[in-house]
C-alpha positions, 0 to 999 in steps of 0.5 A: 102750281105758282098761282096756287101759291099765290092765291093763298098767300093772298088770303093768308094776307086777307085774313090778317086784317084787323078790322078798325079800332074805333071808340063806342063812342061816336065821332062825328067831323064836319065835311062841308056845305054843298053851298055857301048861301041860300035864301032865307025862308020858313016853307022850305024856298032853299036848301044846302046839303050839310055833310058830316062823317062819322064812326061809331065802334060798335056800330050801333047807328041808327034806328029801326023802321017803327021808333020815332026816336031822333038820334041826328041834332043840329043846334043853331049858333044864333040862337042855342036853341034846336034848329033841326032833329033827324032820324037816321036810317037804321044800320045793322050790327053784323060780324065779330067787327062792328066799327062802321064808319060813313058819309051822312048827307043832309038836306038842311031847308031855309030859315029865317034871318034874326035881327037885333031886336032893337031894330024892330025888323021881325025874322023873315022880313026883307032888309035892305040895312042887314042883307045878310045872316050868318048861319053856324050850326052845331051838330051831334048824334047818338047811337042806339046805346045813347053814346053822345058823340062829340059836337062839331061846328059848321063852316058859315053859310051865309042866310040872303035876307033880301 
């Protein structure tokens, strides 16, 4: 009779709990670089796994299978031009409490180290007198209801220009 008790009292206590209260609008955090350097390249030589955390309180995240829509931007630094677009994986509305929230994981391939023009050193060519590019990113995402979330900055991942 006392486990009885127990148990619904358990539940009454399960019952109780709200679900999170997060904005429609997304946030977005950055998390890390699964490395702080990869080589320079444009056929996909190197690669870093980019980790970002997001919420979203209507949990409409994602798109589904047939719409080509890309919905993940990253703007690179140097440049404030795109760097990449992604489309992420379409996340179901279920329950009366939508707010999802998660881990997105990225695989980000080389790109080619910028040089000061006056230099007359083309992107992607070796150079012995820039060894190294720093690589920022901007990144941002919309849900299905075209809320834009909040731009967040990367950490520095060194580019090897050698």
């Amino acid at each position: 009779m006392r486990f009885f008790f127990i148990v619904i009292l358990i539940l009454k206590m399960a019952s109780c709990v709200r679900p999170p209260d997060y904005s429609d609008v997304p946030l977005l955090e950055f998390r890390s670089f699964s490395k702080l350097m990869m080589n320079q390249g444009v056929f996909e030589e190197d690669s870093v796994i980019l980790t970002l955390y997001f919420t979203d309180g209507n949990g409409d995240f994602g798109n589904a299978g047939q719409d080509i829509e890309k919905n993940i931007f990253i703007l690179d630094k140097r440049t404030n031009e795109t760097f990449r677009e992604y489309k992420a994986p379409f996340v179901p509305v279920e329950g009366a409490g939508n707010g999802i929230s998660g881990t997105i994981s990225i695989k980000i391939y080389s790109t080619c180290c910028i040089f000061p023009p006056v230099t007359g050193i083309f992107p992607c060519e070796k150079s012995d007198e820039f060894p190294f590019n720093d690589l920022t990113l901007d990144v941002f995402l919309k849900d299905r209801a075209g809320n834009q979330s909040n731009t967040v900055t990367t950490s520095v991942l060194k580019l090897n220009c050698n």
